[in-house]
C-alpha positions in Angstrom: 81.7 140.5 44.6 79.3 137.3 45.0 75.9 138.2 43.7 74.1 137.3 47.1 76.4 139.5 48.7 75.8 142.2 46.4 72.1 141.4 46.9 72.2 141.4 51.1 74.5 144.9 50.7 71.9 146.1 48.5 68.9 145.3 50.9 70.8 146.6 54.1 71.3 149.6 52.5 68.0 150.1 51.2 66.7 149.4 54.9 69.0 151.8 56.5 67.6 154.4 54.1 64.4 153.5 54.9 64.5 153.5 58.3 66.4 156.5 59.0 63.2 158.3 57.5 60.1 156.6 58.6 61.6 154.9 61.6 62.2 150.9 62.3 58.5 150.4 63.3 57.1 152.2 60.7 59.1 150.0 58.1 58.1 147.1 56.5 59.9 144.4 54.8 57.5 144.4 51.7 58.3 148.2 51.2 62.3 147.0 51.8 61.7 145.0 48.7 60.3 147.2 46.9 62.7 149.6 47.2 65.2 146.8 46.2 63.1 146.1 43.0 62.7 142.9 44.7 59.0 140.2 45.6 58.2 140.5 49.1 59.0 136.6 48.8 62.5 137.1 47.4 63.5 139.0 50.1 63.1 136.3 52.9 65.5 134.6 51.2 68.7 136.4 52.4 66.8 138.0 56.0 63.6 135.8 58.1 62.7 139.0 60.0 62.7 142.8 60.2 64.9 142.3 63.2 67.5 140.1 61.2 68.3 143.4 58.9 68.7 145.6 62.1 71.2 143.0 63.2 73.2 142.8 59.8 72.7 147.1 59.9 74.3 147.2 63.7 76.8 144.4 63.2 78.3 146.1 59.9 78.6 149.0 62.2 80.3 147.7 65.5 82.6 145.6 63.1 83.7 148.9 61.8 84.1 150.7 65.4 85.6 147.5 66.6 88.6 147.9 64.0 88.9 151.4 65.5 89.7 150.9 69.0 91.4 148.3 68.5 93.6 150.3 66.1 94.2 152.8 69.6 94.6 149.8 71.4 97.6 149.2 69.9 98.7 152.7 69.5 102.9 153.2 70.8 102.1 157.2 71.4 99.6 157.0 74.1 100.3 155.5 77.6 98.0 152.7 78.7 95.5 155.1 80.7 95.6 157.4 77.6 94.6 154.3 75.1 91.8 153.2 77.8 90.3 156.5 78.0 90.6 157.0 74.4 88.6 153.6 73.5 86.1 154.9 76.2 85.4 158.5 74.4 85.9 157.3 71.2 82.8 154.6 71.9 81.0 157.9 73.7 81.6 160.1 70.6 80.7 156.9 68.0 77.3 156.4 69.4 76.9 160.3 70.4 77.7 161.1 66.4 75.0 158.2 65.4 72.1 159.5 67.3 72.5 163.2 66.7 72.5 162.8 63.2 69.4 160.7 63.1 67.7 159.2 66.3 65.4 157.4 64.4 69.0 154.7 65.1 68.1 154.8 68.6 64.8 152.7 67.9 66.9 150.2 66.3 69.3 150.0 69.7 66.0 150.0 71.9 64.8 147.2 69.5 68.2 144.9 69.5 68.7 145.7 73.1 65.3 144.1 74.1 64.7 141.4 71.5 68.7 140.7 71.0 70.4 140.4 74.2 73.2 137.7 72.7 73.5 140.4 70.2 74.3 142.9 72.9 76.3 140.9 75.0 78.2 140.3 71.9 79.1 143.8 71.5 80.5 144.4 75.1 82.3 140.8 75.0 84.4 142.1 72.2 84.7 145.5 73.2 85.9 143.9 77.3 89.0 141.9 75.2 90.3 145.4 74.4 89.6 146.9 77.8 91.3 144.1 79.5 94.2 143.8 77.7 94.9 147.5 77.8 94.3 146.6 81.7 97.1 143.4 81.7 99.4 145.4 80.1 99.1 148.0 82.3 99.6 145.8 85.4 102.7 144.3 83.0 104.5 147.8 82.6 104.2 148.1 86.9 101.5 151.2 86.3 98.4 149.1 87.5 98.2 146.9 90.4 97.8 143.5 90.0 94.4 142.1 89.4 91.9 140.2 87.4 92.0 141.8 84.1 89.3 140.4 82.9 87.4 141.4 85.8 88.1 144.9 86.3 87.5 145.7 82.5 84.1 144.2 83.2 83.8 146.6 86.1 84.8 149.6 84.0 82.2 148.4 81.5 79.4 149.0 84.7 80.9 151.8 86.1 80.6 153.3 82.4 77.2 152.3 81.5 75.6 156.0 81.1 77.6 156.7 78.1 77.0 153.1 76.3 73.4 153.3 75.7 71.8 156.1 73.6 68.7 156.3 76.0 70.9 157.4 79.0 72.8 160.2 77.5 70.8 161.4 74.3 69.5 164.7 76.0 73.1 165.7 77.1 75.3 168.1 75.2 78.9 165.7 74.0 81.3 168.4 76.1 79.3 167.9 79.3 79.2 163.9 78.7 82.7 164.2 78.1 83.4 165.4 81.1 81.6 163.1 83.2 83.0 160.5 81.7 86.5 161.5 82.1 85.5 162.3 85.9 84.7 158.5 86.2 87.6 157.1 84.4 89.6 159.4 86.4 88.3 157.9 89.9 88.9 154.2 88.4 92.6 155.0 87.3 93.4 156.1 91.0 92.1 152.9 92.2 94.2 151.0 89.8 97.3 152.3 90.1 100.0 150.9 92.2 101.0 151.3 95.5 104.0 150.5 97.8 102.8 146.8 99.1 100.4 146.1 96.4 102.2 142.5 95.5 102.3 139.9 97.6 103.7 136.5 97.6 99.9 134.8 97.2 99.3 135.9 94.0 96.9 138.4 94.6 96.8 142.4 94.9 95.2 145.2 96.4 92.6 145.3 94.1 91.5 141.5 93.9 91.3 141.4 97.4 88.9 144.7 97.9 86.4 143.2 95.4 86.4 139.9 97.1 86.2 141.4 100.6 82.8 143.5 99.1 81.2 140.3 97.9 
């Protein structure tokens, strides 16, 4: 491994240990350094900011979870609803797992969420190119009607909000958030699922033309 890799692992880790027992506030980069056996100096080299290491921490992470549901994106045993709901719970139970075995995380989300929209945006942007193509290819196989992929996995995103940010769901026991969460995909799979008369010969279905007749 490259040396300055080595180095930025070494640092991330050393961070993540860190903050997980005095908190991200409550650390600072001189005592990151130290911990690395490194100058306060040195370290700037490989991160500007505090903030820069919480990205590295978070995007190490969602690069990770990324490779997950995309691997149940493609699975052949699950029909397309199943695969959707499974990248939905799987995201629930990833972030659910994170915070209940330290919440000091959640500081780290609060901090990214605020200071690092892009960041954030980032995230979802990758995580809508699943959602939507699990949504194409159900409106491919004749399960869905037709619509704006792109669009409705973007909806599905919103409707799903609660259980994407730690802050919204961290009081709540997993079985119960589980639940809901099926309850809401649930209501959203009725809605996209076809209907006698949901082509027509413009191009557009049922579901394009509800959402354009609301705005």
């Amino acid at each position: 491994m490259d040396e300055k890799i080595a180095t930025r692992d070494r640092i991330l880790q050393a961070a993540m240990v860190r903050i997980k027992h005095y908190g991200y506030s409550k650390t600072t980069m001189a005592e990151i350094a130290a911990d690395c056996g490194m100058s306060p100096g040195n370290i700037y080299r490989f991160f500007e900011a505090k903030i820069d290491i919480a990205e590295a921490m978070a995007r190490k992470h969602y690069s990770d979870h990324h490779g997950e549901l995309s691997a149940l994106a493609r699975r052949k045993d699950l029909g397309v609803s199943e695969k959707i709901s499974s990248v939905f719970i799987s995201r629930l139970r990833d972030h659910y797992r994170t915070i209940d075995q330290d919440e000091k995380i959640v500081e780290i989300a609060d901090v990214l969420a605020r200071d690092r929209p892009v960041f954030t945006s980032e995230v979802l942007g990758q995580e809508r190119v699943i959602i939507a193509a699990l949504i194409q290819e159900g409106v491919d196989t004749g399960l869905f009607a037709p619509c704006d992929a792109n669009f409705v996995a973007e909806i599905l995103q919103i409707a799903t909000v609660k259980f994407t940010f730690p802050r919204l769901f961290a009081n709540n026991p997993l079985p119960k958030l589980e639940r809901e969460l099926r309850g809401v995909l649930g209501l959203i799979f009725h809605g996209l699922y076809i209907r006698p008369g949901d082509e027509n010969p413009h191009g557009r279905g049922r579901i394009d033309d509800a959402l354009a007749n609301m705005s």
